[in-house]
C-alpha positions as CSV (number, residue, x, y, z in Angstrom):
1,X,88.6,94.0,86.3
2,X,89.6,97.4,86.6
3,X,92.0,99.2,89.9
4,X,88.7,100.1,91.4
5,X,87.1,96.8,91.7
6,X,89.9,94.7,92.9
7,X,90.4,93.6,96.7
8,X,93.2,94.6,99.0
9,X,94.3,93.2,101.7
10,X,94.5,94.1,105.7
11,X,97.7,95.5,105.2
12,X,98.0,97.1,101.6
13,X,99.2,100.1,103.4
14,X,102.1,98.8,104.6
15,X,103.1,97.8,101.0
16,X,102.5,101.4,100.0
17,X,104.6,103.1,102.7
18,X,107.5,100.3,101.7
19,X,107.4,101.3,98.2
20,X,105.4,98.4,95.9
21,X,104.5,98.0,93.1
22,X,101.5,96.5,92.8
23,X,99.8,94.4,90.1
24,X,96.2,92.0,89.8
25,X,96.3,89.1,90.7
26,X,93.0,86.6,91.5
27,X,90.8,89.4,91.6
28,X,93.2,91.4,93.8
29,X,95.4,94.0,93.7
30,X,98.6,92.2,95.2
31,X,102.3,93.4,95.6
32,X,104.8,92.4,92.3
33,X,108.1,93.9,94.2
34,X,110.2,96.1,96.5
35,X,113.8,95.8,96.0
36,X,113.3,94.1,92.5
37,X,112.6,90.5,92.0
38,X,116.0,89.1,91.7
39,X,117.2,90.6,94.9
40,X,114.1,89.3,96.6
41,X,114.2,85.9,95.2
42,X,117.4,85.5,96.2
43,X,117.1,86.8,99.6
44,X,114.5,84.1,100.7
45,X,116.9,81.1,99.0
46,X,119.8,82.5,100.8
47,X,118.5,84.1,104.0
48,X,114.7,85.0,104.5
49,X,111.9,86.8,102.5
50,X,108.4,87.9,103.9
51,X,105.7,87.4,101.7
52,X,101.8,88.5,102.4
53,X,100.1,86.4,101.0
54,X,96.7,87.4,102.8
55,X,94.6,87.3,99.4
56,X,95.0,83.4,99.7
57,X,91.4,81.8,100.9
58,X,90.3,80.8,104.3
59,X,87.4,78.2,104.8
60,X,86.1,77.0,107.8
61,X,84.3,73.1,107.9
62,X,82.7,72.4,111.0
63,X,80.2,70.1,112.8
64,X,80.0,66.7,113.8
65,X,82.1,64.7,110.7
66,X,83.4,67.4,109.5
67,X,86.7,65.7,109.0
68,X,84.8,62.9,107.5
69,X,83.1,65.3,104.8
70,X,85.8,66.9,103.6
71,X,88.0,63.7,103.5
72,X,85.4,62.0,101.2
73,X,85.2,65.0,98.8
74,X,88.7,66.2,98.8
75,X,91.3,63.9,97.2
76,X,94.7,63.2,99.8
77,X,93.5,61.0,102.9
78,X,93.4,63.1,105.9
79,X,92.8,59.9,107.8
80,X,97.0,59.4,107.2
81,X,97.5,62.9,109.4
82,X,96.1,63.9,112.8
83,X,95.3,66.9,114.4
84,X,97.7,69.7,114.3
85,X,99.0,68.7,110.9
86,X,98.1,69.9,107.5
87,X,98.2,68.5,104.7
88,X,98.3,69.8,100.6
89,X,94.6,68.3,98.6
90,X,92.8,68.8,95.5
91,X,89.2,69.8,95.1
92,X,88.1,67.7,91.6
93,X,85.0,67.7,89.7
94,X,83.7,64.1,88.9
95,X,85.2,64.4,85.3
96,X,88.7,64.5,86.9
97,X,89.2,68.1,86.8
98,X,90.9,70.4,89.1
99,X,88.6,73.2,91.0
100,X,91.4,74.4,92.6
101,X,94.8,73.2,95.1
102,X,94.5,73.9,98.4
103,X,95.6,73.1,101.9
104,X,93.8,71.7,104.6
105,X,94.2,72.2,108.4
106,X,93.0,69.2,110.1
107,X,92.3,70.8,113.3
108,X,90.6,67.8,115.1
109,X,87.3,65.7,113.8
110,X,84.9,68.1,114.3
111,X,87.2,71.2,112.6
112,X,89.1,71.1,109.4
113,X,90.5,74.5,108.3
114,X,90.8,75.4,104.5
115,X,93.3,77.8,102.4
116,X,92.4,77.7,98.7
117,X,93.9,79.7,96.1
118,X,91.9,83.4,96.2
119,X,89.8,83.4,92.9
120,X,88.7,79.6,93.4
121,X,87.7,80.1,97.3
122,X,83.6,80.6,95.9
123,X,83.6,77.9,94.2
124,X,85.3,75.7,96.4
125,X,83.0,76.9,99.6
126,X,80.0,76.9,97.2
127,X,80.8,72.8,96.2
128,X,81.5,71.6,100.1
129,X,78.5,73.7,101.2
130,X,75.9,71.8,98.6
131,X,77.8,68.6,99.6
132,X,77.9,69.1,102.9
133,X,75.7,67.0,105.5
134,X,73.2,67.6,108.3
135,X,74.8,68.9,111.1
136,X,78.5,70.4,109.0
137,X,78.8,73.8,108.3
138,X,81.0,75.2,105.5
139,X,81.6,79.1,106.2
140,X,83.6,81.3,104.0
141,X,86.4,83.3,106.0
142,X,88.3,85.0,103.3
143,X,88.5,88.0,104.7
144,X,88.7,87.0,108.3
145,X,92.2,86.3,108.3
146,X,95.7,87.4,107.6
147,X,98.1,84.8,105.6
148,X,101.9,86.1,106.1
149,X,104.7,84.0,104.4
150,X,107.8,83.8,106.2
151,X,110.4,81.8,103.9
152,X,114.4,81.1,103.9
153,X,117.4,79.4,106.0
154,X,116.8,82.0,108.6
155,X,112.9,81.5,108.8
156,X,113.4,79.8,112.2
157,X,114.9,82.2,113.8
158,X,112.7,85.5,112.2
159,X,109.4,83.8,113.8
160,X,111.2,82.6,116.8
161,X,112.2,86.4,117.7
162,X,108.6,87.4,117.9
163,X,108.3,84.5,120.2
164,X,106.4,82.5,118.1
165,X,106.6,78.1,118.0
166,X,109.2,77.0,115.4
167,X,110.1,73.7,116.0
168,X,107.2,71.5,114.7
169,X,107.5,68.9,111.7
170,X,107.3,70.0,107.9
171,X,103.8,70.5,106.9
172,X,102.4,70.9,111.2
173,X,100.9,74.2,112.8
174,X,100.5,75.4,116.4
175,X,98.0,78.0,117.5
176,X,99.7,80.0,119.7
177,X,99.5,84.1,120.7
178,X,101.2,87.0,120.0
179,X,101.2,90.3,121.9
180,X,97.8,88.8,123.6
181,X,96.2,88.1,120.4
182,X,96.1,84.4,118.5
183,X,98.1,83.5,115.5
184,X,97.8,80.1,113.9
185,X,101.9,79.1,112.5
186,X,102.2,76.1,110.3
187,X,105.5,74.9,108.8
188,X,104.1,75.4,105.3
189,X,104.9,77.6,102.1
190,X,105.2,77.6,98.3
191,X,108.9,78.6,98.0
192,X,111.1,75.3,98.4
193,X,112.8,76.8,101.0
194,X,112.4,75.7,105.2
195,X,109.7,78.4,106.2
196,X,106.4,79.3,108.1
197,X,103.2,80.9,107.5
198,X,101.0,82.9,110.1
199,X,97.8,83.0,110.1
200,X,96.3,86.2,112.3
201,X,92.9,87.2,112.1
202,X,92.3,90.5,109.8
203,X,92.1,92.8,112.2
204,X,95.4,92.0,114.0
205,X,97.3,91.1,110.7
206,X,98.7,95.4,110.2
207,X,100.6,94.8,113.4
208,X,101.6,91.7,113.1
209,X,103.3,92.5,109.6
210,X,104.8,95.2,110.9
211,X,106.7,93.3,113.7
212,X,107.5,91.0,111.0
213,X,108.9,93.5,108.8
214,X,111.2,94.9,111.2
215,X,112.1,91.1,112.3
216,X,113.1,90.3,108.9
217,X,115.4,93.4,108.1
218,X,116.9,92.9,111.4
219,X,118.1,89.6,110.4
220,X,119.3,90.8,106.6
221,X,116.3,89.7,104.9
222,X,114.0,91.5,102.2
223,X,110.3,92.1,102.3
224,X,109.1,89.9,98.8
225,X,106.6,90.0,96.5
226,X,104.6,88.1,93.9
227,X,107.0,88.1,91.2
228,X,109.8,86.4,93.7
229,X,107.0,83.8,94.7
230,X,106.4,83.2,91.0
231,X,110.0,82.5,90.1
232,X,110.8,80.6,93.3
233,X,107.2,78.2,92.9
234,X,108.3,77.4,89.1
235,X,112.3,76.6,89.9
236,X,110.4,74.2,92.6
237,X,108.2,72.8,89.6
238,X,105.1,73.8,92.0
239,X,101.7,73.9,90.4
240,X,99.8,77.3,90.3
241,X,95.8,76.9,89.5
242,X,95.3,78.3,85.9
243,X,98.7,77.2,85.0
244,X,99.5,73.8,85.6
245,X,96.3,72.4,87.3
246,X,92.9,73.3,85.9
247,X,88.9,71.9,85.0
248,X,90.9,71.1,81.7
249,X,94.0,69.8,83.4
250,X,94.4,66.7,86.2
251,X,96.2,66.0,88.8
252,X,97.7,62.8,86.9
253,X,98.7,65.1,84.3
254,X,99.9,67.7,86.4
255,X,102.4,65.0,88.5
256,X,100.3,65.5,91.5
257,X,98.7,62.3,91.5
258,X,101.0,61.5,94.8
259,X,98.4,64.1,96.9
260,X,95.4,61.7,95.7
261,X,94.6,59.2,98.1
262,X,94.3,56.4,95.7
263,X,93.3,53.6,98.6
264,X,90.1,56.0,99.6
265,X,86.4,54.9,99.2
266,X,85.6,57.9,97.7
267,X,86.5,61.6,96.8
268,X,85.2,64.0,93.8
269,X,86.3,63.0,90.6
270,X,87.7,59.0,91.8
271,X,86.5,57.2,89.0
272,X,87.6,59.4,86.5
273,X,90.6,59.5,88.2
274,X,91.7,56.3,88.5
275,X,90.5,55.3,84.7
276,X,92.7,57.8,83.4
277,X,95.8,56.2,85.8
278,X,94.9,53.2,84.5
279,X,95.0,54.2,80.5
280,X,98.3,56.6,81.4
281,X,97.7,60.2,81.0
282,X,97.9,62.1,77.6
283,X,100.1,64.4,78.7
284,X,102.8,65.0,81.6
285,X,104.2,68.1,83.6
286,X,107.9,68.3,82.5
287,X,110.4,70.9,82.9
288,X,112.2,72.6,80.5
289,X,115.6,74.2,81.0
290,X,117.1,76.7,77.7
291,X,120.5,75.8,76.7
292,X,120.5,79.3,74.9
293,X,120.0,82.7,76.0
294,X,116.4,83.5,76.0
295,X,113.4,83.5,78.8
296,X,110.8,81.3,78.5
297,X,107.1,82.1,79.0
298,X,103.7,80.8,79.3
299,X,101.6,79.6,75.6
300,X,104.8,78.8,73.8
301,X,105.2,75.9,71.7
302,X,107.1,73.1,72.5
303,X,108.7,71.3,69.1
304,X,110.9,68.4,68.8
305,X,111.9,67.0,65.8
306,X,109.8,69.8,63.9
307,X,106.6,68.5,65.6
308,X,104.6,70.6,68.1
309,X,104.6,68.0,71.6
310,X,103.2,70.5,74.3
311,X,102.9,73.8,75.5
312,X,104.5,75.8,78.5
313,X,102.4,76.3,81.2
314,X,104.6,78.7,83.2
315,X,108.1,80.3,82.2
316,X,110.5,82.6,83.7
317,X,114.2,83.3,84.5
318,X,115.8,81.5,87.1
319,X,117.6,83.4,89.3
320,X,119.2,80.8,91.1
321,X,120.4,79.1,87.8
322,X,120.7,82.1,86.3
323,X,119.1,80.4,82.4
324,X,115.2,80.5,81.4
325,X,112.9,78.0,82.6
326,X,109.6,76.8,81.9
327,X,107.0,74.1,82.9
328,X,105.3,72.3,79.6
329,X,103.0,69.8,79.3
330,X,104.2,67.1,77.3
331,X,102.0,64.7,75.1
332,X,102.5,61.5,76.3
333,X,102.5,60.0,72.8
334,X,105.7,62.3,71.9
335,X,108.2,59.8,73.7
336,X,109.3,62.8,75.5
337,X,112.7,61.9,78.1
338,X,114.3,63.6,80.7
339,X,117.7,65.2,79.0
340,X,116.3,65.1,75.1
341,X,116.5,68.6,73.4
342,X,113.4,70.3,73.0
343,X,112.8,73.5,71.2
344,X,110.5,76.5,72.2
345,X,109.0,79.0,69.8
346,X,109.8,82.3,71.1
347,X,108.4,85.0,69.0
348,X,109.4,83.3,66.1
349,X,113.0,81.9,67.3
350,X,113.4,78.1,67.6
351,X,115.3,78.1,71.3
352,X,117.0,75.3,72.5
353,X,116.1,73.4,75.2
354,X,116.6,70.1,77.2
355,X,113.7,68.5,79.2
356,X,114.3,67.9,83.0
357,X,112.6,66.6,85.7
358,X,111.3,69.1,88.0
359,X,112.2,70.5,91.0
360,X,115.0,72.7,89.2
361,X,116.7,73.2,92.1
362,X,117.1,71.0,95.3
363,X,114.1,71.7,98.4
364,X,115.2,72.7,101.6
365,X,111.5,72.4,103.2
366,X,112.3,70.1,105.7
């Protein structure tokens, strides 16, 4: 997809005026960093780190049953939430394959709100929409919203400044306003770390960010972009679509079979599903920490014993553990332990590793 082609969001000219540089991503043409991706990173484990993360889907399911639909095609079981919480979901096909990861906003029985990853928002819409009963409406709002990411110890007080709700549960939103105008903040993000995001509609998000900006600086914090969010998802062992969930890749395999509401009478993909947790899956999510000096990436080859047993998924450096990390998937069949030594073929070099179990570092989220 070439520069001209790719999306930008409602405020891609505050990234320019702040100095990005910029990068595609999904289809668009996001923010990779400011200050460098260290400094970022480590602002938002240590203090707070403003992310936008606007290129992020927005789906709207409405009608009588609405809640009803989307529980029986999407896989957690909204029926264990209520309105006002949210709650994180996969979106299968009936082979066990993941469409995409995604939250959903139960909003009350007649109203569930969607955020998908941005290239998969189509094809999610497209799937609810063909599904969808007499009387429920599946509307595509990508670009009728904002999504702002405001992550770190000192989230709380960043949003509370702008005199925004901050005190609901983990994984809960509020609608509330903001200079006259609404702003949906939920107690989510993809970071580890105790934060919020803020949903404003598109043509109040420039504003909005800007306030946060300022909010954020004031209290020490760094403006961070998508290469902190990569390095701070994979030290939390959180999946990314493409990388560790896929069509080719389940949610049993991917150590996400805990969002699957197992007890359900149906959702896309069940009996697939819970065949392959019967048999065990092939292959398992594990992470992988280097004991040498060396940073891991995606497509490597993970050997033990001179055998290949899996693949990385996603690899970087950690800055917070300051070594190369990496999620692989595993073959089940390898006998593969939490603490054995692993090696991965870097460009040729065998480097030393030892398997962990992820998160890499401890959550602060709630």
């Amino acid at each position: 997809m070439s520069e001209d082609t790719l999306a930008r969001g409602p405020v891609h000219a505050v990234h320019t005026e702040l100095g990005a540089t910029f990068a595609p991503f999904g289809g668009w043409e996001m923010p990779v960093s400011y200050a460098g991706v260290v400094a970022e990173h480590n602002a938002v484990r240590k203090n707070v780190g403003l992310f936008d993360v606007s290129h992020l889907g927005k789906a709207l399911v409405s009608g009588q049953g609405a809640a009803e639909f989307v529980n029986s095609a999407l896989t957690a079981d909204l029926e264990r939430i209520g309105p006002g919480k949210a709650q994180y979901t996969l979106c299968c096909t009936e082979s066990g394959g993941v469409v995409d990861d995604l939250i959903a906003y139960f909003v009350g029985p007649d109203e569930v709100f969607l955020i998908p990853n941005a290239a998969n928002t189509a094809a999610v819409v497209a799937g609810l929409a063909d599904a969808a009963p007499a009387g429920v409406t599946v509307a595509d709002r990508h670009r009728d919203f904002g999504v702002f990411a405001v992550q770190g110890p000192a989230s709380r007080d960043v949003v509370a400044t702008l005199g925004l709700p901050v005190d609901m549960e983990y994984m809960a939103f509020a609608d509330a306003t903001w200079n006259g105008v609404p702003v949906r903040v939920c107690r989510t993000g993809y970071t580890g770390e105790h934060g919020y995001e803020l949903v404003p509609s598109w043509s109040d998000a420039d504003a909005l960010f800007r306030a946060l900006v300022d909010a954020v600086r004031a209290a020490g914090g760094l403006v961070a972009g998508l290469g902190a969010r990569d390095t701070l998802r994979t030290e939390m062992g959180y999946p990314l679509h493409g990388h560790e969930l896929s069509l080719e890749i389940s949610p049993l395999q991917a150590r996400c079979g805990w969002a699957v509401g197992w007890k359900k009478d149906a959702f896309w993909g069940k009996d697939a599903l819970t065949a392959e947790k019967a048999a065990g899956p092939t292959r398992t999510l594990r992470g992988i920490k280097a004991v040498g000096r060396g940073v891991l990436r995606p497509g490597l080859t993970v050997m033990r014993d001179g055998s290949a047993v899996g693949t990385t998924t996603s690899g970087t450096f950690s800055p917070s553990l300051g070594v190369g990390i990496a999620l692989a998937l595993i073959d089940t069949a390898a006998n593969v332990s939490d603490g054995d030594e692993v090696h991965v073929d870097v460009r040729g070099r065998m480097l030393a590793c030892e398997t962990v179990a992820p998160p890499f570092v401890s959550p602060n989220t709630k």
